[in-house]
Structure formats: structure tokens, C-alpha cells
N, C-alpha and C positions, 0 to 999 in steps of 0.2 A: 504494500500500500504506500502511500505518497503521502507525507504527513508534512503540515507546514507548521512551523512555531512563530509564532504573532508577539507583538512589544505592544505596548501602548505607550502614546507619545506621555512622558512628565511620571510614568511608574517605573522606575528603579529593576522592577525585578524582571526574572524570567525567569518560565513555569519549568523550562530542562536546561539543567547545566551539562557541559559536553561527559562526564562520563555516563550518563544517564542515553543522551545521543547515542552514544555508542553500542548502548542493549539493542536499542533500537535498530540499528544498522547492522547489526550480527545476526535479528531475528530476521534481515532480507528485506527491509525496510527501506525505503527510500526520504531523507528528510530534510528538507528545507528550513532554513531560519534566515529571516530577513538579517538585511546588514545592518552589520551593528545591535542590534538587539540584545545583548549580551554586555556592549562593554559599560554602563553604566552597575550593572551588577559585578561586575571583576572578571567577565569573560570576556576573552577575543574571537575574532573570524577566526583567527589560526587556529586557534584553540578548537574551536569546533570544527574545521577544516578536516584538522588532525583525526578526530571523532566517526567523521565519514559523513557529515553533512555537505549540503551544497549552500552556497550564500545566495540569496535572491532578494530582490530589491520588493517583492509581496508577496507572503507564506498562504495568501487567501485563493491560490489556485489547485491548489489540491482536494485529495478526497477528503482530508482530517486534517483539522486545525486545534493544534491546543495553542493555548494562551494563559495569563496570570487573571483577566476579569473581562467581562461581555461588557461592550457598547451597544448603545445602538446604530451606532454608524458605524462600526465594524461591517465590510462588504461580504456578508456570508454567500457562495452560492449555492444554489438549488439543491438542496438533498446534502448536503454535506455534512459530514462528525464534526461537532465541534465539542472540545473540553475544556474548562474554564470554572474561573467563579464566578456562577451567574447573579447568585441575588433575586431572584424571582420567587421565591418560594414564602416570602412576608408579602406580596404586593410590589415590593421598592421599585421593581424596575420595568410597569411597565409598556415600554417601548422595546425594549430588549425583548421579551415575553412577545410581544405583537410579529417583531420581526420574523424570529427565530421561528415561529408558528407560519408566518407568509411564505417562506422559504423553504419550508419543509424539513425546517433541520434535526438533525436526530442528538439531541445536545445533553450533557452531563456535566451535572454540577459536582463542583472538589467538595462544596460544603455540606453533601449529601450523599457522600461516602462514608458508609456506615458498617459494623460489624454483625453480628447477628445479634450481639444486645441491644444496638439503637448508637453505639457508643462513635462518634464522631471520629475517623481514622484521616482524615485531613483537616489541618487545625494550624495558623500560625499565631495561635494566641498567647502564647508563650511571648514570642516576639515582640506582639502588639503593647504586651504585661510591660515587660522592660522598655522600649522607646515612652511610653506613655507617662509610666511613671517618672522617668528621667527627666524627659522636657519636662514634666509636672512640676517636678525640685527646682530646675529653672525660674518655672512660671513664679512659683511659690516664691523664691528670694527676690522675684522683681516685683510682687504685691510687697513682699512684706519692706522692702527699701523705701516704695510709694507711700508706706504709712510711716515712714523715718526711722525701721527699725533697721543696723546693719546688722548682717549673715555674711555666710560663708557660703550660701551657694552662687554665687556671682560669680564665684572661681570656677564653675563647671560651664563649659563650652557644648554646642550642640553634636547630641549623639553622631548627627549627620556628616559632621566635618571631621569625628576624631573615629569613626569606629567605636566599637561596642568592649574592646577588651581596653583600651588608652579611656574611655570614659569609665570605667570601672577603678581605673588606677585614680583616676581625679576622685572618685566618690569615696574611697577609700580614707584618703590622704585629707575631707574633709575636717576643718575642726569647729564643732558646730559647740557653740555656748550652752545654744536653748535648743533641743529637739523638739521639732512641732508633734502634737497627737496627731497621728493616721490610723486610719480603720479601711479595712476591702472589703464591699462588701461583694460575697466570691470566693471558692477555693478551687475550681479548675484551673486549668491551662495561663487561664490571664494572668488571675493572682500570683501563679507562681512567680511566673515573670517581674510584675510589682513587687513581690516579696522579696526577692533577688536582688534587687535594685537598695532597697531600704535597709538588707541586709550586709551590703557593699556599705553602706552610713552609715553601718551602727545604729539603725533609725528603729527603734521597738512598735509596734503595731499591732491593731487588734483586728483579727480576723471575724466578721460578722457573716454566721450560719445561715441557711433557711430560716431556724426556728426564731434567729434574731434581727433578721431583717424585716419582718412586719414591724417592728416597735422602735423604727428611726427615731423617733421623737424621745428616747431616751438618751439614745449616745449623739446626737447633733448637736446639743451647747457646748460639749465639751472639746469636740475636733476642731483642731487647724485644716489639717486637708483630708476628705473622702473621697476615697475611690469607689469606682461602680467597673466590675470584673463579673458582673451573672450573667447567666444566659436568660432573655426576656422574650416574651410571646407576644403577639399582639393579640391582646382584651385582658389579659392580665394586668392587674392592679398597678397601680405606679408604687414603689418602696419609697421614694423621696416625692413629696407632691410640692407644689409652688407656694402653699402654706406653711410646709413645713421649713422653709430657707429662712423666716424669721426667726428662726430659732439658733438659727447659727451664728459662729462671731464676723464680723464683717471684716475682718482680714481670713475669713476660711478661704478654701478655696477645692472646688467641686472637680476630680479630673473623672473624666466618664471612658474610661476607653473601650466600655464594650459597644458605644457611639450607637443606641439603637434613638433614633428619634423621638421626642416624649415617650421615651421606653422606662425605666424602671425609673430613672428620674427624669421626672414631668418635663422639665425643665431644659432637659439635653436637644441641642440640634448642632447636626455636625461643621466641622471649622476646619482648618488648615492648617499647612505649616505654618505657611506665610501670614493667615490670620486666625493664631491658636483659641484666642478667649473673647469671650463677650459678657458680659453682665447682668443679671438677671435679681431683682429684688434683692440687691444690694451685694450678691454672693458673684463671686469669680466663678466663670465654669472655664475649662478648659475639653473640649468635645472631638479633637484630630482624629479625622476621618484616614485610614488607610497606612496608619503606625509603620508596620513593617516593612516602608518603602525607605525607612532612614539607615534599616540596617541591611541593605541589599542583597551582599552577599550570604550573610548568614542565613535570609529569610529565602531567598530563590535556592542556594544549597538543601535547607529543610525542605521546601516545597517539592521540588523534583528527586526528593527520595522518599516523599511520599505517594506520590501519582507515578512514576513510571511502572509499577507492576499493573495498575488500573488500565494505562494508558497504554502497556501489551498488548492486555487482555481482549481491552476493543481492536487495537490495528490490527491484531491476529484471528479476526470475526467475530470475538465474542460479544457477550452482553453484561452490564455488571449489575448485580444484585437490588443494588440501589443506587440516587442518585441522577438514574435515566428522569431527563423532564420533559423532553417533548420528541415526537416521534410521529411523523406522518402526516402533521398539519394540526397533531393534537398535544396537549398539557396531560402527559400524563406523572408528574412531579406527586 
């Protein structure tokens, strides 16, 4: 089969790094990745060259295209595999859903790759945990400067520019007077990541359960900065509501990285690198949509050792268990 690997213009990653390419091409594969798609992540053409891919100037002529997330103006054609994170399975996306439906695509979601418990087997929330948190401790020492108070996190520079192992050495080597209260509320994937991070400060934290997350209104007076690391549904209750931010202190400061939109805090809608926080009833939120595009190489290394046995299974005809969402002109997600 003909497989094309796709970049999206301003995301860092890519869904296969060349020694992944290479299963691929040993199983008799044929595979294209556009040029340059790889070297903002720490790959080269060469590199993949080497792998036994071909460089082409658009990977959307083939029978199967994976990529790192679905557009809607991605040029799918007619009948074609496509693998990716699509995002259509809350609503969020759909134009992407409209498309991929017009075109007959037979498309598989990374985020609905699943075990036979239900148990999520592609995930870079780990990643998302750590970038999120970090710029948070950022964010945090430039609210808390804005109220005249100095810190020590002014010394840490963006995860973006130093790498993930040199930002660890900075968070280390802080010397922090006053540690702020943090609480996650969360103990999968995300959390760890955050927990990681605060555990690089010496920063103590309180993990908040299911059974403690209905009763924000007990631990909110007392936090500097909450984190929101759950996984959220929509019709599900909000945990933080727009009531409840009066209760906090107005140097708190809100980081959401599980970014679901008035998702479990009311209050969350997604932001940027370039424009991380906005304001909301007096509270800082910080809501950065798409975290693990700062630590490129680590996150597209994890991603494409996750999907390349997925992404066999389909080039070599098969079907995967879960995850298939549309198929023949229909949503079947």
C-alpha cells in the first residue's frame, strides 16, 4: 500500500518518526512524507531517506494518510484511510466530521484506540501534564511579580526554547522562599506529568480524587494555583463553576490542561502559546490548547511508538477493534 505522512502547518510534531518508517517499509510498504515534515520535530529528509521513505512535496495522494490531527481543509481524497486525531467524537469538530463523511473516508481516531477494558492505548497526556504545568510556574511568577510579590520563577525560561531535560535542570536549581498550594484535580496520565514537574521544585501538592472533586468549595480558599488533569464528558457537571472562582484568592491562578471547553471548569476556553491566559471573575486561567507541540521530539517519539502496530494492522488490510469512525459515507464512531 502507499501511505502518505501529512504535517500540519505551526504543529511541531509528526505522527512517525523514521525508525517506525522503516516497519513500514520492510512490511513492503510504500511511504511518502512531505518535505520537511519532520524537521521541526528533530527529524531530517535524510533521516527518513535512510528509512526507505520517498520525500514528496503532498503525502494526500495516496491510498492512506496518517497525520498528528484532522482539518478541515486537509484535501482528503475519495475513499481514502486516513489516521489521525480527529476530535469528533464530543461534537468539536464538526466540519472535519462533514468532510471526512462527503468523501467517503474510512478514518481512525488515535484517541479511540482502546484495549478491551475501554482503557485508552494512545495518550500524550503525560506530555500535555509537564508542558502545562511548567509554563503554569511561568505564568504563576509573572501574576505573582504583577501583585509586587518577587519569586524565583522568573528564572525559568520557556519549555519551548530549552527542551524538557535543561528545563528540568532550571526547576531543580529553583530557590523558592514561599511555595505556592497546588492541588490536580486528576490522577491519570496528565497528572503525572504535572506531578513531575512540581516534583523537579520540590513543590508539595495535593492530589484531588473523584470522591473529592465534587466539594471544590472546600479546598478553593486555600490554593494558589489548581490544576484541572480529568477526563470530562459532555453533560457532566462542571467541578469548578463560575460561582465558585469567588472563592479563591485573586493572585490564584486556574491552569486547565485537560482544555475541554466549559468542561469541568465552567470557566475554561482554550488559549495559546502566544496568548496563554485571560481573566475570568477576577481569577487567572491559563487554558493552552495543544501542550505537547512544545516538546516535539519527545511527544512525536511517544506518538509513533504508539500507532505504528495500529497503523500495520490497517496498511496490511486489516480492521482495528476500535476507534474506526466513519466508513462508507457513515459515522460509525
Amino acid at each position: 500500500m502507499e501511505i502518505g505522512i501529512s504535517n500540519i502547518p505551526k504543529d511541531t510534531r509528526i505522527a512517525l518518526v523514521p525508525q517506525d518508517v522503516k516497519k513500514l517499509v520492510d512490511a513492503g510498504h510504500s511511504v511518502f512524507i512531505e518535505r520537511g515534515a519532520g524537521s521541526a520535530a528533530g527529524f531530517s529528509d535524510e533521516e527518513y531517506k535512510q528509512a526507505g521513505a520517498r520525500i514528496t512535496d503532498s503525502a494526500w495522494n495516496h491510498d492512506m494518510v496518517v497525520g498528528v490531527k484532522s482539518r478541515a481543509e486537509d484535501p482528503y481524497k475519495e475513499n481514502q484511510i486516513f489516521m489521525a486525531y480527529l476530535h469528533v467524537e464530543k461534537g468539536q469538530s464538526p466540519e472535519v466530521l462533514k468532510k471526512l463523511l462527503e468523501k467517503k473516508i474510512t478514518s481512525y481516531a488515535f484517541e479511540e484506540i482502546r484495549d478491551e477494558n475501554g482503557r485508552r492505548l494512545v495518550n500524550l497526556g503525560y506530555e500535555a501534564g509537564v508542558v502545562g504545568m511548567y509554563e503554569g510556574l511561568i505564568t504563576y511568577g509573572s501574576l505573582l511579580e504583577e501583585n509586587g510579590i518577587e519569586n524565583s520563577f522568573k528564572a525559568l525560561s520557556p519549555i519551548k526554547e530549552l527542551g524538557k531535560e535543561k528545563a528540568y535542570e532550571l526547576l531543580s536549581r529553583l530557590n523558592l522562599q514561599q511555595k505556592p498550594e497546588v492541588a490536580i484535580m486528576g490522577y491519570g496520565n496528565v497528572s503525572r506529568g504535572a506531578q513531575e514537574v512540581l516534583e523537579k521544585a520540590k513543590i508539595k501538592l495535593l492530589i484531588l480524587t473523584e470522591a473529592e472533586t465534587p466539594h471544590m468549595e472546600k479546598y478553593l480558599p486555600s490554593l494558589d494555583i489548581l490544576v484541572n488533569a480529568v477526563v470530562w464528558l459532555p453533560g457532566q457537571s462542571h467541578l469548578v463553576t463560575r460561582e465558585m472562582l469567588k472563592l479563591m484568592k485573586k493572585t490564584a491562578l486556574i491552569i486547565d490542561i485537560a482544555c475541554d471547553e466549559a468542561g469541568a471548569v465552567e470557566t475554561c476556553r482554550p488559549t495559546s502559546f502566544k496568548n496563554p491566559t485571560y481573566v475570568e471573575e477576577g481569577i487567572t486561567h491559563s487554558c493552552i490548547d495543544n501542550l505537547p507541540t512544545a516538546i516535539s521530539k519527545e511527544s512525536s517519539t511517544h506518538l509513533s511508538s504508539m500507532i505504528i502496530n495500529h497503523v500495520l494492522t490497517v496498511a496490511n488490510g486489516g480492521e482495528l477493534k476500535t476507534s474506526l469512525t466513519t466508513k462508507d459515507g457513515k459515522y460509525v464512531g
